[in-house]
Backbone bond lengths (Angstrom), bond angles and torsions (degrees), N, CA, C in turn:
res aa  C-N    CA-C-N  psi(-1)  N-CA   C-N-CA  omega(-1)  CA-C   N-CA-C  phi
1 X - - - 1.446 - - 1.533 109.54 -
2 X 1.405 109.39 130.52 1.629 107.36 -177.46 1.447 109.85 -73.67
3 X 1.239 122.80 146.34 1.661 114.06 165.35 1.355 118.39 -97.68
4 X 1.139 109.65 133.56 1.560 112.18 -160.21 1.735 86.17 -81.74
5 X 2.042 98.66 149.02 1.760 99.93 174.70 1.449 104.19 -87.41
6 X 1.484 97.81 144.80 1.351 109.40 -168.55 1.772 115.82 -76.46
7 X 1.184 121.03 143.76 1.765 106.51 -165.66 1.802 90.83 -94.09
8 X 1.295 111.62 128.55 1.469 112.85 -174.41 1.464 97.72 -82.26
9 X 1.253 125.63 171.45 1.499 120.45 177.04 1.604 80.59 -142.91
10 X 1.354 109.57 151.75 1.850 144.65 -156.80 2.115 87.42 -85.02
11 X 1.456 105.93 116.92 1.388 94.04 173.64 1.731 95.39 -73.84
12 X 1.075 115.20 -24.04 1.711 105.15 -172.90 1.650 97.41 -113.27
13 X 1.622 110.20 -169.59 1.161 105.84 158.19 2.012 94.04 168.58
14 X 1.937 106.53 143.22 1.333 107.48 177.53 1.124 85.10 -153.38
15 X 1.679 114.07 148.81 1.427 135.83 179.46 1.728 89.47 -106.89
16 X 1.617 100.37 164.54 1.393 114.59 165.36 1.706 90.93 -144.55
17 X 1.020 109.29 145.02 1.661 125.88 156.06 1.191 106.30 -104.77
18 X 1.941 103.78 149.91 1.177 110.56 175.68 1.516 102.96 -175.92
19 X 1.598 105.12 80.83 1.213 132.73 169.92 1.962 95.04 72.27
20 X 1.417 115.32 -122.19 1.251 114.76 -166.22 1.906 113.14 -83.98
21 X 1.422 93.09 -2.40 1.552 98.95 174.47 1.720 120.15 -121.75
22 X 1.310 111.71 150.16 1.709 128.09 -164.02 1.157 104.79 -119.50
23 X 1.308 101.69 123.42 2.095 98.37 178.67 1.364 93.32 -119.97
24 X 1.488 97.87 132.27 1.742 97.42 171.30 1.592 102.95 -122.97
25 X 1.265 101.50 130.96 1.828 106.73 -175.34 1.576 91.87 -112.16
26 X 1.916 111.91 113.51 1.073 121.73 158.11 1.343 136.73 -121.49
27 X 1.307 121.54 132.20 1.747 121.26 157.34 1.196 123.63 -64.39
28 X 1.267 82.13 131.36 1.953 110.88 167.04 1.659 122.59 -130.69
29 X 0.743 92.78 155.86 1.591 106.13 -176.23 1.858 104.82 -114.07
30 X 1.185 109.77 131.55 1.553 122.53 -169.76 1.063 94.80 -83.05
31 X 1.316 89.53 171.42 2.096 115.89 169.18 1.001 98.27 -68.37
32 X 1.270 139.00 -47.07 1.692 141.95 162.86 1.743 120.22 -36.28
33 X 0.978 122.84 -24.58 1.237 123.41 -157.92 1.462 114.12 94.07
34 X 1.312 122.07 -14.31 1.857 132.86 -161.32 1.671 93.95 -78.01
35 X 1.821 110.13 131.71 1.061 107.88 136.89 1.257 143.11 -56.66
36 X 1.203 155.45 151.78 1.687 156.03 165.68 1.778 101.47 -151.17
37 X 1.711 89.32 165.98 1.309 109.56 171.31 1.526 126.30 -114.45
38 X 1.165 127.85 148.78 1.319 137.72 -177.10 1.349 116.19 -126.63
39 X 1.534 112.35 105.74 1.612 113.99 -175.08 1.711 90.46 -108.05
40 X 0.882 96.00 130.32 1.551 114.49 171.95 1.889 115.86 -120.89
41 X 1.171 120.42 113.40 1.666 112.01 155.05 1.458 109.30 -103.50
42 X 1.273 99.07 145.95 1.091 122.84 167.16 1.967 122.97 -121.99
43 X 1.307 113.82 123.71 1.166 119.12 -151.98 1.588 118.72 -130.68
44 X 1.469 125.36 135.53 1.472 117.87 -162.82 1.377 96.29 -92.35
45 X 1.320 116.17 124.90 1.635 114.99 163.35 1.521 110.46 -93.63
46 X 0.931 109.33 -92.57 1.922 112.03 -176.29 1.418 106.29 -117.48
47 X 1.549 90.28 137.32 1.873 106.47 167.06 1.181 123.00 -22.66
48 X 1.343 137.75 96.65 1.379 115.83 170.25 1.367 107.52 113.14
49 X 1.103 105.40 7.14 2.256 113.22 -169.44 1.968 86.16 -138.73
50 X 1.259 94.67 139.49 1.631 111.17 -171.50 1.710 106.79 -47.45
51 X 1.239 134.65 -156.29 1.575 123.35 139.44 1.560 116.09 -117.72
52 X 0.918 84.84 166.94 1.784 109.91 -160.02 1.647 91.03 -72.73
53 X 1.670 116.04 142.84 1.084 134.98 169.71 1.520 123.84 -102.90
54 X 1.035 139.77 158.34 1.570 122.74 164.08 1.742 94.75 178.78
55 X 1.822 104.58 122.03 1.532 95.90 -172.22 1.515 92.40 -139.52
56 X 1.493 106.54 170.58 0.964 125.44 -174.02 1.469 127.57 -153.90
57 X 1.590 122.03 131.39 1.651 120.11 -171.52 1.301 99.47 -99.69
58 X 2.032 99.41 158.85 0.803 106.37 -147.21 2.117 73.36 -128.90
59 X 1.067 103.89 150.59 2.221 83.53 167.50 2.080 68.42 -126.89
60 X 1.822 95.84 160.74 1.480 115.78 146.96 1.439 126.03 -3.63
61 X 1.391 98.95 -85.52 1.338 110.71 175.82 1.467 134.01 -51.28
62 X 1.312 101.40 -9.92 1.311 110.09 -175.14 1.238 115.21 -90.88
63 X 1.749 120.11 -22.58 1.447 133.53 -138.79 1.515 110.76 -68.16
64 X 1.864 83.47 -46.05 1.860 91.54 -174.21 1.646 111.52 -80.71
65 X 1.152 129.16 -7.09 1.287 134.70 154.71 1.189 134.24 -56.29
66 X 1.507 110.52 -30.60 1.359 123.87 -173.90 1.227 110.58 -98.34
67 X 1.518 116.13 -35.39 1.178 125.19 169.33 1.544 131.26 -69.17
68 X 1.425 102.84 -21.06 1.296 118.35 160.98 1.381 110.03 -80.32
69 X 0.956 135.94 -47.56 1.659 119.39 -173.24 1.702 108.91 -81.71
70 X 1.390 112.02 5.11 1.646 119.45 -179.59 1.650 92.87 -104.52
71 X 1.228 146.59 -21.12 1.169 144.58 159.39 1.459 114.51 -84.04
72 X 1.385 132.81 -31.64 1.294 132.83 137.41 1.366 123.18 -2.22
73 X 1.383 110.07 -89.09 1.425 159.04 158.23 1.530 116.36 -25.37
74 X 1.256 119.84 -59.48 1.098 145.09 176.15 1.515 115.13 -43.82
75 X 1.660 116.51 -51.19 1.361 141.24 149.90 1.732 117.20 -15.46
76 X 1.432 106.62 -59.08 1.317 137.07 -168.15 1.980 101.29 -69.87
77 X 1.575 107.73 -55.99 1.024 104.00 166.76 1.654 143.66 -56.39
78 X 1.421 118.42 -11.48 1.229 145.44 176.88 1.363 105.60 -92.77
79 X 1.028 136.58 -23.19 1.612 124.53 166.37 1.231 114.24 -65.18
């Protein structure tokens, strides 16, 4: 008997807009028991053509790392 994959649903979840693209940063909880994150954009290319996907996990440990080199970064953009 096949086992059907189970559809996880986001214990959290926040959208951002930003013009023709949607970032949704969500929680999930693993097969492990492990929290992680899921940043997903989603993006309009041309009329009439689906939108563009592109996502990315995030585990715990990673958070303040990323967030530090995105406040880093951030610096650069203000000049």
């Amino acid at each position: 008997m096949d086992k059907q994959k189970e559809i996880r649903k986001p214990i959290q979840s926040s959208t951002l807009k930003c013009g023709k693209r949607t970032f949704f940063f969500d929680c999930y909880v693993a097969s492990n028991s492990k929290k992680y994150l899921k940043i997903t954009e989603s993006r309009f290319v041309e009329e009439g053509q689906d939108r563009k996907r592109n996502s990315f996990i995030l585990f715990p440990e990673d958070v303040l790392n990323f967030q530090q080199r995105v406040e880093e970064i951030k610096g650069y953009l203000a000049e």
